[in-house]
N, C-alpha and C positions, 0 to 999 in steps of 0.2 A: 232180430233183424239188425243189421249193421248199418252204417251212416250212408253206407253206398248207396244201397237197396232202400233207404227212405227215400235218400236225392233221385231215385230212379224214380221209383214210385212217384214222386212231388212232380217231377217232370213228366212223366206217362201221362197222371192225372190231369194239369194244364193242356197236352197234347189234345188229349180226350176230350175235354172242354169247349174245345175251339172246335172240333170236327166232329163232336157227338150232331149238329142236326141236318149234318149228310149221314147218318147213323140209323135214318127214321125207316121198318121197316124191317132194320136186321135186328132184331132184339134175341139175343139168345148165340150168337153169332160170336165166334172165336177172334179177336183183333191183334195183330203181332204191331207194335210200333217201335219205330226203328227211333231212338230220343237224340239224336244229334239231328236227325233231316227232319223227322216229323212225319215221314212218309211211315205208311201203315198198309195190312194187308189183312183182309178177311178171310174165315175158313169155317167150314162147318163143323171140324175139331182142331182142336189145339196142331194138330200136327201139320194140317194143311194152311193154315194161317202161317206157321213156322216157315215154312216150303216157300209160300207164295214172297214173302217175305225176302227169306235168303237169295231167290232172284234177284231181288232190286240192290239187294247189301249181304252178298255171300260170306264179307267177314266181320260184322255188326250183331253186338248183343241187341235182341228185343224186348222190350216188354209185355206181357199177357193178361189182356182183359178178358172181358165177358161180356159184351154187347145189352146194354141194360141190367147189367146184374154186378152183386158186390166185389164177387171174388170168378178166377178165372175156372176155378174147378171146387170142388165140394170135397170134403174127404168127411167117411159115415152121415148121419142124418143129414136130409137138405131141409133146410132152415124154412119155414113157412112165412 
C-alpha cells in the first residue's frame, strides 16, 4: 500500500466516523465516499454504490467500504 492509499484510507475512515450513526440499519451495505466533499452513496454491491456515486462526482475517485464490516470485499475464506 502506498502513502496515497493510506491518506485515502485515514480520510475515508474519519469520513465514516462522522456519518456511521446515519449508517444504523444498512449493516452489510456497499458505501462509495467521494474524500474531498464527504458526500457518499450506498449500494447493495460495490458496483451500484460506484454508479450512485458517480452521479453526484462523475470525475471523483471514491473510496469503498462495507457497512459495519472491516474490508469492502473478501477474497477466499470470510473471516468468522
Amino acid at each position: 500500500m502506498d502513502s496515497n492509499t493510506d491518506e485515502a484510507e485515514k480520510i475515508a475512515d474519519e469520513i465514516y466516523k462522522h456519518i456511521e450513526p446515519q449508517l444504523k440499519g444498512k449493516f452489510g451495505k456497499f458505501i462509495a465516499i467521494e474524500l474531498e466533499s464527504g458526500d457518499y452513496a450506498l449500494g447493495d454491491t460495490l458496483e451500484e454504490a460506484c454508479e450512485e456515486s458517480r452521479k453526484m462526482h462523475p470525475a471523483k475517485e471514491v473510496f469503498v467500504k462495507r457497512v459495519g464490516m472491516r474490508a469492502a470485499i473478501f477474497i477466499g475464506a470470510m473471516p468468522s
